[in-house]
C-alpha positions in Angstrom: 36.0 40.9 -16.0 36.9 44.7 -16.4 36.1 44.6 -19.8 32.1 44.2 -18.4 32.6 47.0 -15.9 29.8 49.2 -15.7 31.7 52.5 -16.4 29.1 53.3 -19.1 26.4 53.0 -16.6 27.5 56.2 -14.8 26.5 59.5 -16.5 29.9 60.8 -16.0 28.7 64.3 -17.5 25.6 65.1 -15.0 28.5 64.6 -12.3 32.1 65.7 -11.9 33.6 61.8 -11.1 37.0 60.8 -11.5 38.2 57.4 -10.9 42.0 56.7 -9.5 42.6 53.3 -9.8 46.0 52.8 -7.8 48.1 49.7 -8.2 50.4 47.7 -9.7 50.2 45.3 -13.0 48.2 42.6 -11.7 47.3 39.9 -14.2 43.8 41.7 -14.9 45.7 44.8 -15.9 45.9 44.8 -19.3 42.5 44.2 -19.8 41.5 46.5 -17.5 43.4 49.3 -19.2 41.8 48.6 -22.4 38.5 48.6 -21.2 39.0 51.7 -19.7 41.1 53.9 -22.8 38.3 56.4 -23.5 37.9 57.1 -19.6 41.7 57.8 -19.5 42.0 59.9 -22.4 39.1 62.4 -20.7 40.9 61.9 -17.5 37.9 60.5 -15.8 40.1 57.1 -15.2 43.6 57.7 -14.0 46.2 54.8 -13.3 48.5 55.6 -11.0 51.0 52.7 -11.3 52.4 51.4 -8.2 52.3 54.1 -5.7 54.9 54.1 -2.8 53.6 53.1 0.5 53.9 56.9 1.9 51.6 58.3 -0.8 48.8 56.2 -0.4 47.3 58.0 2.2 47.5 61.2 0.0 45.9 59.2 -2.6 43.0 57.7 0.0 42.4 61.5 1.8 42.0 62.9 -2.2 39.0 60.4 -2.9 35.5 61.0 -1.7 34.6 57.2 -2.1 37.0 53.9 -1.7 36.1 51.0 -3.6 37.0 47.6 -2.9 35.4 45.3 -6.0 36.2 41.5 -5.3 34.7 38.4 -7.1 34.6 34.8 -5.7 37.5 32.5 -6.1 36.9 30.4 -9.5 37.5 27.4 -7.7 34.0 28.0 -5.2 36.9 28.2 -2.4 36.0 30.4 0.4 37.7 34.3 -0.9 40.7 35.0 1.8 42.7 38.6 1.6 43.8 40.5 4.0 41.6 43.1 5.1 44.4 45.9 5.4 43.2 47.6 2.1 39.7 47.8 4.0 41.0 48.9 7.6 42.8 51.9 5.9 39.8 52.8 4.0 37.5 52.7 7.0 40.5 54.7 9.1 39.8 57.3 6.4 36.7 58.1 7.6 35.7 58.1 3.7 32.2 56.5 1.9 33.0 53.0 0.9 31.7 50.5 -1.4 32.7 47.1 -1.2 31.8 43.4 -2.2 29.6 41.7 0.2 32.0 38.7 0.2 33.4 37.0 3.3 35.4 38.2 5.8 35.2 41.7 3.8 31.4 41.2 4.3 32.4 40.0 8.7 34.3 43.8 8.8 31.8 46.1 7.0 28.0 46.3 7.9 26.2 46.8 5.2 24.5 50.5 4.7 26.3 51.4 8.4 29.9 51.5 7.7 29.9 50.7 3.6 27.7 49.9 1.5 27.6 46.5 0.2 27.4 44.9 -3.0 26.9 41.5 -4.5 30.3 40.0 -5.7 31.0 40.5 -9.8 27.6 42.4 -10.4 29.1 45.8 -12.0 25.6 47.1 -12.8 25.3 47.5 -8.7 28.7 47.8 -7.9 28.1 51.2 -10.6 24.6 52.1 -9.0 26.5 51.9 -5.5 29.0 54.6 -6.5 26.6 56.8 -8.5 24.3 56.8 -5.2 27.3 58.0 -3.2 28.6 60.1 -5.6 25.7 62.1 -5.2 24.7 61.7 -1.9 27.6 63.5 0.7 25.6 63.6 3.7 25.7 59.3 3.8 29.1 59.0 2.9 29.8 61.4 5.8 27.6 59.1 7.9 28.9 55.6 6.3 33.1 57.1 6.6 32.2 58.0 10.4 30.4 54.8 11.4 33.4 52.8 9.7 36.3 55.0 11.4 34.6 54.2 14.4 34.8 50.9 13.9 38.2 50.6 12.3 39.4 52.5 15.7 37.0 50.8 18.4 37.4 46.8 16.9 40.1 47.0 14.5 43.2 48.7 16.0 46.1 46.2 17.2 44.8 47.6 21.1 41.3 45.8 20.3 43.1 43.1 18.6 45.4 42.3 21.5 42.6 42.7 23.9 40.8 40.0 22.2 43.4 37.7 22.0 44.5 37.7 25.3 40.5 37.5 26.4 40.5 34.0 24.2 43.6 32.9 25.8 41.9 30.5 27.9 44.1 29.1 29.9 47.3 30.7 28.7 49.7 32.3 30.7 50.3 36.1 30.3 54.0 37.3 31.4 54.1 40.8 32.0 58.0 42.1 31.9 
């Protein structure tokens, strides 16, 4: 898969773009890594490793887009994750690019809190980036719309709130 990323379709040298991929050393790794050895040696891909969990923030606040590539399942089995990666992102109040893929594509909207792409197309997933890397003003406008949503619908308040207003029938304690 990484091996076909688009990196090449990025003019890296008409703008200053610097890819952190954070992480650990996930079965696509390897591959990923090789792919990626000329990026690395110009530092225009770093691998941070494993980061601890009080960094990533740091990491997150230091990016001006968040990217959150995911293909289908091989088995045609509907793609499951947990969101959390994509709650922090949109709490950053940063531009984000994600796959348009099932409950990733229920939480983003696309072109009003991220912008969308179709799942393992890296020729879009590419263009998507390059279009925010040069355009500030919408990732401003994407990061805000998506920390207002992260905050309004996403926050365990809003969770709670909706879970109790599903409750049908279900008695509430209050101690």
């Amino acid at each position: 898969m990484f091996g076909r990323i688009a990196f090449g379709s990025i003019p890296m040298q008409s703008i200053p773009i610097i890819f952190i991929l954070a992480g650990g050393d996930g079965l696509l790794h390897g591959e990923m890594r090789s792919a990626l050895a000329a990026y690395e040696k110009t530092h225009e891909v770093i691998f941070t490793g494993p980061l601890p969990r009080e960094k990533v923030a740091e990491y997150l606040d230091a990016s001006d887009i968040l990217v959150s590539p995911h293909i289908p399942m091989p088995d045609g089995s509907r793609f499951f994750g947990s969101p959390t990666k994509i709650f922090e992102y949109m709490a950053m109040g940063k531009g984000i690019v994600a796959s348009r893929l099932d409950q990733l594509a229920e939480v983003l909207e696309h072109d009003r809190t991220a912008v969308l792409v179709t799942p393992g197309n890296t020729d879009e997933l590419a263009e998507a980036i390059l279009r925010l890397a040069l355009d500030p003003e919408k990732r401003a406008v994407l990061g805000s719309a998506a920390r207002r949503a992260a905050v309004e619908r996403h926050c365990w308040s809003a969770n709670v709130a909706y879970a109790l207003s599903n409750s049908d029938g279900l008695e509430r304690k209050v101690s």
